[in-house]
C-alpha angles and dihedrals in degrees: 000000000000121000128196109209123202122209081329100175099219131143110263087238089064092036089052094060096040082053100050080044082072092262124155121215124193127193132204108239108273136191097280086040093053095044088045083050093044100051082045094060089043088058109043084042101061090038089058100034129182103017127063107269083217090059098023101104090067089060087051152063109237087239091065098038095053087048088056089052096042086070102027088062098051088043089048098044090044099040104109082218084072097049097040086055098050086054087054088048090052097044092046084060100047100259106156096227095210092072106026115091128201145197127210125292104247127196122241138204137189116179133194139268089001089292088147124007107140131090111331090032097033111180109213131238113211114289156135127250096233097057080077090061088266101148121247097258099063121130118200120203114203117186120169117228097203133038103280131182137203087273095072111021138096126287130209118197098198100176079091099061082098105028118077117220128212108248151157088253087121099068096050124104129173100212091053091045082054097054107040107015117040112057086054105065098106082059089058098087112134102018134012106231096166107115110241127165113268134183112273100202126053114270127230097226088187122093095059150168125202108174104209112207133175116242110310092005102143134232119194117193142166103254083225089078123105109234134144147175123299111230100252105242098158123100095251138061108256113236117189138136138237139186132175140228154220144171118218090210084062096036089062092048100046085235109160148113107317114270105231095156119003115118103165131121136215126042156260093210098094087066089063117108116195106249090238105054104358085249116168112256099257109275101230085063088050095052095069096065105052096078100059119010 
């Protein structure tokens, strides 16, 4: 059973394991989503001006928008507004942020009728997260900076929490990706030639879940769950945010999601920064993920 909460007031420890348990929590917009919103749409805004970044791929060729978006997301992900503001989120939430650990807060866009869905605006297939070497005990935030609708949001299919799925996940290592895929992806225009792990086996899309939330409202989920991007059929690109999530306590016991299906090695801990002064999670803790996700 799968259960959506709403502005349930419950201690991260006890949040954690009902999200590893395949649990989905959702949050009003608050004061630090708002601001991470806000300094999103500022952004996107001045990067696209003077037309509107929801309606701006039909002004321009695909060549020219993706080179837009090839310099707003490394401004937005490296801008200290964006990380000051996640450490309000996860304070705001109860994380102790001595042990919570945090990526960067990346920028995502969605856009509409498949105008651009290679490389800088990659459309997601359905996956898991860990099947990208992300641990077990990751947690993903996804907060949307604009109104969306079910049209262009983000779906779950959760009757494959407990059913593994045959996929490419075994070929896949962070630390390669690193080095030759992911600083290419604004070359990745046409086509997306970049190898990633896919399903092997064809996916039943129905049943699904797509959690509809105004600007800054926050979706918490278990990175072992299989979601994917909705095929943009609005009328408007989709902007949102997302960051990811660890705790150091669960980190050190290996305590997560279950691993039914996920075969990769390396992994995404080395991009974790501490909540109180953005420190690496210690290497020799690292190390012994990389070779088994």
């Amino acid at each position: 059973m799968h259960t959506i909460y709403f502005d349930r007031k419950i201690t991260d420890d006890s949040r954690r394991e009902q999200l590893y348990d395949g649990q989905l929590f959702v949050y009003s917009p608050s004061v630090y989503t708002q601001a991470l919103c806000k300094l999103g749409r500022e952004m996107a805004e001045a990067a696209f001006a003077p037309l509107d970044p929801r309606d701006a791929q039909y002004e321009m060729s695909v060549e020219a928008y993706a080179a837009i978006l090839a310099e707003l997301k490394p401004k937005f992900i490296h801008h200290p507004q964006a990380k000051e503001n996640i450490q309000g989120i996860l304070r705001e939430l109860g994380c102790d942020l001595d042990k919570t650990y945090f990526d960067v807060p990346r920028m995502r866009t969605s856009t509409a009728g498949g105008y651009l869905t290679t490389g800088i605006a990659y459309a997601f297939h359905p996956h898991r997260d860990t099947w990208y070497s992300a641990p077990m005990c990751q947690l993903n935030w996804w907060l949307p900076i604009y109104d969306i609708e079910a049209e262009n949001a983000m779906a779950f299919h959760p009757q494959y929490w407990g059913r593994s799925i045959r996929n490419g996940s075994e070929s896949y290592n962070y630390q390669e990706w690193v080095k030759t895929s992911r600083f290419i992806a604004a070359q990745q225009v046409k086509h997306d030639t970049r190898k990633q792990p896919h399903a092997e086996e064809p996916i039943e899309l129905d049943p699904q879940v797509r959690v509809i939330t105004p600007p800054g409202g926050l979706l918490i989920f278990s990175a072992a769950h299989l979601h994917s991007s909705v095929p943009n059929t609005s009328s408007q690109t989709r902007f949102s945010i997302d960051f990811r999530t660890v705790h150091l306590d669960d980190v050190l016991a290996n305590r997560g999601a279950p691993n039914l299906d996920s075969h990769c090695t390396g992994t995404t801990l080395g991009d974790y920064r501490r909540g109180t002064d953005f420190a690496t999670i210690p290497e020799e803790f690292i190390e012994r993920y990389k070779e088994v996700a």
